[in-house]
C-alpha positions as CSV (number, residue, x, y, z in Angstrom):
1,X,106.2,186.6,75.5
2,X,108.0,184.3,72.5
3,X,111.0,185.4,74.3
4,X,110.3,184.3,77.6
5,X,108.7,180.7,76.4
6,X,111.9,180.7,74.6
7,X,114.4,180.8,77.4
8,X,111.6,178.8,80.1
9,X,111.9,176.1,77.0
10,X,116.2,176.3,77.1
11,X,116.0,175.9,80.9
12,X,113.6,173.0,81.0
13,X,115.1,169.6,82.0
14,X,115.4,167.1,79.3
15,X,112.3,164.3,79.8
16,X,113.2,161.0,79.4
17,X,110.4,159.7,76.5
18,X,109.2,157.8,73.6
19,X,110.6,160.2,70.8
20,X,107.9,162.1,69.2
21,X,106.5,160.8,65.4
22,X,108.4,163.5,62.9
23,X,106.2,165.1,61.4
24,X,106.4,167.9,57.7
25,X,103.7,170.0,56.3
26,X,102.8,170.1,52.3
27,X,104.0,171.5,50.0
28,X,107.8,170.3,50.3
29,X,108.6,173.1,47.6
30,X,106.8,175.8,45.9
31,X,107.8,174.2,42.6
32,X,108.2,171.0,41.8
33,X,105.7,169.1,39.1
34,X,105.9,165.6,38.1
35,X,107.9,165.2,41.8
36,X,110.2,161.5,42.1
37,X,111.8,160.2,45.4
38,X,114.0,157.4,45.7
39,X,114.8,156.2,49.5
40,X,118.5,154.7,49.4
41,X,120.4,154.0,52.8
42,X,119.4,156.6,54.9
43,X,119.3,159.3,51.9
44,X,116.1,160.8,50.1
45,X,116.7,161.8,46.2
46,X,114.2,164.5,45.1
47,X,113.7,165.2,41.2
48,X,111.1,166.8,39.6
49,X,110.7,168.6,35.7
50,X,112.3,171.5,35.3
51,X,111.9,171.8,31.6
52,X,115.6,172.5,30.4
53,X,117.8,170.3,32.8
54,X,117.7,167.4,35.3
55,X,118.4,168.1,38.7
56,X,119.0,166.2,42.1
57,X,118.2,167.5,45.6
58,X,119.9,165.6,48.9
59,X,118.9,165.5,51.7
60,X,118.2,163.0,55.1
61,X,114.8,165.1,56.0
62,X,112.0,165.8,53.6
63,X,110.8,168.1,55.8
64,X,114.0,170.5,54.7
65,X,113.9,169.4,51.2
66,X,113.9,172.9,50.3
67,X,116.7,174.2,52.2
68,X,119.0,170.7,50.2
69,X,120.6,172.6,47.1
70,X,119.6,171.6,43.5
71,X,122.4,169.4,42.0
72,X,122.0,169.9,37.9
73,X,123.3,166.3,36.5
74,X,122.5,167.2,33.0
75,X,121.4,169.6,30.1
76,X,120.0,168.6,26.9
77,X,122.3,169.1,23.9
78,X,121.3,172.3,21.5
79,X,119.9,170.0,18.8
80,X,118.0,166.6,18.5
81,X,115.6,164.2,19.7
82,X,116.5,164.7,23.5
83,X,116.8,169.1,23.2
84,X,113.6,170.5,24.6
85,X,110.7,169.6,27.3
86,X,112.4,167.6,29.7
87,X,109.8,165.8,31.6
88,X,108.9,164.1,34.6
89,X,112.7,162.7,35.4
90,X,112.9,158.8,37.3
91,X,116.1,158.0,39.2
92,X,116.1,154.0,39.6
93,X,119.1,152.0,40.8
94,X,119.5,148.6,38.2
95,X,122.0,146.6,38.0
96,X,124.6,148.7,40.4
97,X,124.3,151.5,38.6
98,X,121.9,154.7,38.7
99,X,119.5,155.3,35.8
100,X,117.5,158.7,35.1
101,X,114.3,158.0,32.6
102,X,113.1,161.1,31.3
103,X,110.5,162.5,29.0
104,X,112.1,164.9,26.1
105,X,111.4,166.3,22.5
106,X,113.3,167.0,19.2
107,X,114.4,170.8,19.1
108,X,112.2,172.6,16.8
109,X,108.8,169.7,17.0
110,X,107.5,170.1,20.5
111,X,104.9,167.7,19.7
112,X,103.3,164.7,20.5
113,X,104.5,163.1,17.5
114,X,108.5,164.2,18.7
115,X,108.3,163.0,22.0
116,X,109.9,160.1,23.7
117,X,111.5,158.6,26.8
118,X,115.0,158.4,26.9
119,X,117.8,157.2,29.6
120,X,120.9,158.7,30.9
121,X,123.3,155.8,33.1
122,X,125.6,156.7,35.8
123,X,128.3,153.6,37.1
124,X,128.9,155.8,40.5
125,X,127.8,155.0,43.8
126,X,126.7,158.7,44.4
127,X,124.3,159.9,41.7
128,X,125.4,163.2,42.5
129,X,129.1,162.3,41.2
130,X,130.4,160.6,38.5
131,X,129.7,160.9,34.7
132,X,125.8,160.4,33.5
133,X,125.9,158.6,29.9
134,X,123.2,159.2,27.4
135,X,121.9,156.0,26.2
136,X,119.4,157.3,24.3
137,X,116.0,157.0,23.5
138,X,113.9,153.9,24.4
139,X,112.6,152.1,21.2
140,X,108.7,152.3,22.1
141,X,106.3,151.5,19.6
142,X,104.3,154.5,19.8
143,X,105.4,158.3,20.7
144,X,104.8,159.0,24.5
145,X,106.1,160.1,28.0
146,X,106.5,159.5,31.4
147,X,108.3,155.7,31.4
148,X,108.8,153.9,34.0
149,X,110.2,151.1,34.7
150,X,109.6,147.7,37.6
151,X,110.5,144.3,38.1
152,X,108.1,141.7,38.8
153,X,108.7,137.6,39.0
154,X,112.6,137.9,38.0
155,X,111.7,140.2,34.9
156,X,111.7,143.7,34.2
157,X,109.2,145.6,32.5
158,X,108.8,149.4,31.3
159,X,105.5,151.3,31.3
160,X,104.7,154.4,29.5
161,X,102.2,156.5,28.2
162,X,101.6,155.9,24.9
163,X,99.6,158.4,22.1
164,X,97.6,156.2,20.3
165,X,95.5,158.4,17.8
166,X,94.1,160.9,20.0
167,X,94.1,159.1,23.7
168,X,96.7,159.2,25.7
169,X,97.1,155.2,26.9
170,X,99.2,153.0,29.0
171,X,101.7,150.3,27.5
172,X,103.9,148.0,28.6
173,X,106.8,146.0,27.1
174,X,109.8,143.9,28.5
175,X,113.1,144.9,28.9
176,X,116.3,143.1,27.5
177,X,118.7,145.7,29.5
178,X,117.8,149.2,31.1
179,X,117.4,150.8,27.9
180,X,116.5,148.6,25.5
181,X,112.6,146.8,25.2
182,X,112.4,143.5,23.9
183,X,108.9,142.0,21.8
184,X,105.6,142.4,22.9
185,X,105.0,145.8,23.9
186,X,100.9,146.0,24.1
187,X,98.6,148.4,25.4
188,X,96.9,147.4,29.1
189,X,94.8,150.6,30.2
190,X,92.7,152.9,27.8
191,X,90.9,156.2,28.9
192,X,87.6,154.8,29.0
193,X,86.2,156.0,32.1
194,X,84.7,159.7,32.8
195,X,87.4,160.7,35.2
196,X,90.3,160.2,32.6
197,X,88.5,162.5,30.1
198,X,88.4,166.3,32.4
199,X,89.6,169.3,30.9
200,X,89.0,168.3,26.9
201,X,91.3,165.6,26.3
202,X,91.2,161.5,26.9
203,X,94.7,161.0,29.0
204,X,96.6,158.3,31.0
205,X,100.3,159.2,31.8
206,X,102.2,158.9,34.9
207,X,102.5,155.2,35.4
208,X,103.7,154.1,38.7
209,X,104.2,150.5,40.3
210,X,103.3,149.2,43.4
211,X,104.2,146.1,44.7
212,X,101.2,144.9,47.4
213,X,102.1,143.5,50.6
214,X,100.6,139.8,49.4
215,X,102.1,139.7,45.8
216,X,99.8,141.7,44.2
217,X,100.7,144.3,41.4
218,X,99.5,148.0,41.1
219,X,99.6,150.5,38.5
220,X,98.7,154.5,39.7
221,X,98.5,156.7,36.7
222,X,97.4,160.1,36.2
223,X,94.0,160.7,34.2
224,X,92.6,163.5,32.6
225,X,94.3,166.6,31.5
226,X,97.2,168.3,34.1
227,X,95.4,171.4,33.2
228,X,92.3,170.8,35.0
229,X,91.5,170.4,38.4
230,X,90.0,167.1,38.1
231,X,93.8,165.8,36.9
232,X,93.5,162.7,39.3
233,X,95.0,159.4,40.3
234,X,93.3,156.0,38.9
235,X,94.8,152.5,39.6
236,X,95.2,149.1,38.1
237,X,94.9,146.0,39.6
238,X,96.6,142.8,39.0
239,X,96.4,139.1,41.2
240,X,99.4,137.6,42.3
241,X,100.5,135.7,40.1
242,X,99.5,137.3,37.1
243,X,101.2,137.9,33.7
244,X,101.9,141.8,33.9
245,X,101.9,141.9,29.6
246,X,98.4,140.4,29.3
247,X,95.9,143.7,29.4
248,X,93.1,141.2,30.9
249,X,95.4,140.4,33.8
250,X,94.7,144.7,35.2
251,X,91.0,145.5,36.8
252,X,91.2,149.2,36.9
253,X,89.4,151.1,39.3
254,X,86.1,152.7,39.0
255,X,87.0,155.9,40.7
256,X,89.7,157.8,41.1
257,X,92.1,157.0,44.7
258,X,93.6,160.1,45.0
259,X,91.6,163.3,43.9
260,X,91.2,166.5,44.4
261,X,90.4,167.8,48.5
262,X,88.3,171.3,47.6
263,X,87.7,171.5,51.6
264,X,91.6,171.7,52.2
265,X,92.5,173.6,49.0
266,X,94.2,171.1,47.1
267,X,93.2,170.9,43.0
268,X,94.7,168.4,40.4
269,X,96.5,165.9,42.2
270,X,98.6,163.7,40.0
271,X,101.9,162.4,38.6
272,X,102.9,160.5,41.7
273,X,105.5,158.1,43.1
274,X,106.3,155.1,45.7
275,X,108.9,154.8,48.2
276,X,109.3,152.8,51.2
277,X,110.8,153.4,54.7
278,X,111.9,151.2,57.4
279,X,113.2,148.1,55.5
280,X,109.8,148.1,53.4
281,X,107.3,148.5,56.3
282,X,106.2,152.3,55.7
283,X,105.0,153.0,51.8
284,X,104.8,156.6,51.1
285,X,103.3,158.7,47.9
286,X,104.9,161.5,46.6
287,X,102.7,163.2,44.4
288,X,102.0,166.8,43.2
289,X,98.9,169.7,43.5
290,X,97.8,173.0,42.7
291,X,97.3,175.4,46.3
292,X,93.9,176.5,44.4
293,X,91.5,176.1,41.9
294,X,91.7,177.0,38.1
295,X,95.9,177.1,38.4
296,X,96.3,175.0,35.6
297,X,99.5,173.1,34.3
298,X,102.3,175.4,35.6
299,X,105.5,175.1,37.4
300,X,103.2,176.4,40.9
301,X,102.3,172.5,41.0
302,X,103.9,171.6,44.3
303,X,105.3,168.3,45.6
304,X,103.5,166.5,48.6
305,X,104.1,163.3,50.7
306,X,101.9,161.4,52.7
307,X,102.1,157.9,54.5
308,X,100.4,155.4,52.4
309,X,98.6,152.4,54.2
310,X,97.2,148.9,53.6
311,X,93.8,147.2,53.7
312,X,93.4,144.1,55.9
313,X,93.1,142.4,52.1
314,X,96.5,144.2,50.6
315,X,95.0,146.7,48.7
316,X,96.8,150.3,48.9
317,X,94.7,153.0,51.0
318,X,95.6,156.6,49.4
319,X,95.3,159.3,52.2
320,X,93.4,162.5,51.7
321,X,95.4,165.2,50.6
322,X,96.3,167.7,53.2
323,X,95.9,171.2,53.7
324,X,99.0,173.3,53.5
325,X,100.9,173.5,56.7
326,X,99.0,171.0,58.2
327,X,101.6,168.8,59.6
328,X,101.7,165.0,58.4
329,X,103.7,162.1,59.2
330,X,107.1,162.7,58.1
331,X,109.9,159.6,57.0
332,X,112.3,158.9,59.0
333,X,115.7,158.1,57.3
């Protein structure tokens, strides 16, 4: 009986051992679209859209991420630019201090044409303490979402996607402080390929940097729309060495790199993230799904994590997303 392995498994003598590999099983939540982990000492910061605030969860083990309580760092005020849809929330550390890039619109417009990336700063230690400022919105060119921001050769840039007339593309400017872009911004990626056009509209959003292990630089996005199953993961390429602000310095890829799995149940797999684990040696993707086909672009998207690994020549290998409750390699902290 259950009971009886129970107590035989209390009564067995401790064996002396490599320690098993930790392991968690997808989805992390039951909510959690647009999904963002940063990996700081031995803590993992989860934040994801929840529509009308930001929030935070804590915790040293993703594979309890739910059972970490949700820390609210910040509403939107009543009126403005920054009141309604907030989006797709970044927590970066620049500069000693903590700084949440989020998607938002102006109360009363929520439209393409009122919607913008802006930045809250937080001087404390602990993003969970402290006072988050409101620096405002970032002065992008064009109208867009999901900014992002990395540093490259000394310099720091921010990527975003931009609505140019009606594609959804991906620009990049440089930064003269964490809120603020200097000259330049230009447009490097454009939904030209089938896979960024699924479910009626021509999108790339989601931008995400990864650094390779031999100095080359790598874009994720999402493509297509999050409403349809096909919502996807494409990637750009650039040499080391290269000048991220030229567009011919990116190769995208052909295909998509992470996609839907229909043989383990997982639809429209997008808006991702990087972290690393043990000092930069393990690169993870957090990214999230639909449990199902035809679920559309709800709050049921559900954040996943997977181990990330690397080709002989550097290039990223995405894993195939798993089934729920099929359990994957877990980070350690």
């Amino acid at each position: 009986s259950l009971a009886l392995a129970g107590l035989l498994a209390i009564g067995a003598p401790a064996t002396a051992g490599p320690q098993a590999s930790p392991t968690l099983t997808n989805p992390l939540l039951s909510s959690g679209p647009d999904p963002w982990i940063v990996h700081h000492g031995s803590t993992f910061y989860f934040l994801g859209t929840k529509g009308a605030r930001i929030a935070i969860r804590q915790t040293d083990d993703l594979a309890k991420l739910a059972e970490a309580p949700e820390h609210v760092i910040w509403t939107p005020p009543a009126t403005g630019p920054n009141a309604i849809s907030i989006w797709a929330p970044e927590l970066h550390r620049l500069d000693g201090k903590w700084y949440v890039y989020y998607t938002a619109a102006e109360a009363g417009h929520d439209d393409d044409a009122h919607r913008g990336v802006f930045v809250l700063e937080n001087a404390n230690a602990d993003p969970l303490k402290g006072e988050w400022i409101d620096r405002g919105r970032i002065n992008t060119r064009l109208t867009g979402l999901d900014g992002t921001v990395f540093e490259h050769g000394g310099k720091r840039y921010f990527v975003y996607s931009a609505y140019d007339g009606p594609d959804s593309v991906l620009a990049i400017a440089p930064m003269t402080n964490a809120w603020t872009l200097g000259p330049g911004e230009t447009v490097i990626a454009r939904p030209d390929q089938a896979f960024e056009r699924q479910g009626g509209r021509q999108i790339l959003e989601g931008p995400e940097y990864l650094p390779g292990p031999r100095g080359d630089l790598f874009l994720a996005y999402s493509a297509s729309a999050c409403w349809s199953d096909d919502y996807a993961l494409g990637l750009l390429h650039a040499r080391p060495g290269s000048d991220p602000m030229d567009p011919k310095s990116w190769v995208k890829s052909p295909r998509p790199v992470l996609a839907k799995a229909p043989q383990n149940n997982v639809y429209a797999t997008g808006h991702n993230g990087f972290f690393t684990t043990d000092g930069g040696r393990q690169t993870w993707i957090v990214y999230h799904a639909n449990d199902g086909a035809d679920m559309k672009c709800t709050a049921a998207r559900s954040p996943r994590v997977q181990r990330m690994e690397w080709s002989k020549d550097g290039m990223p290998v995405f894993p195939v997303p798993s089934r729920t409750g099929e359990p994957v390699a877990a980070p350690r902290p």
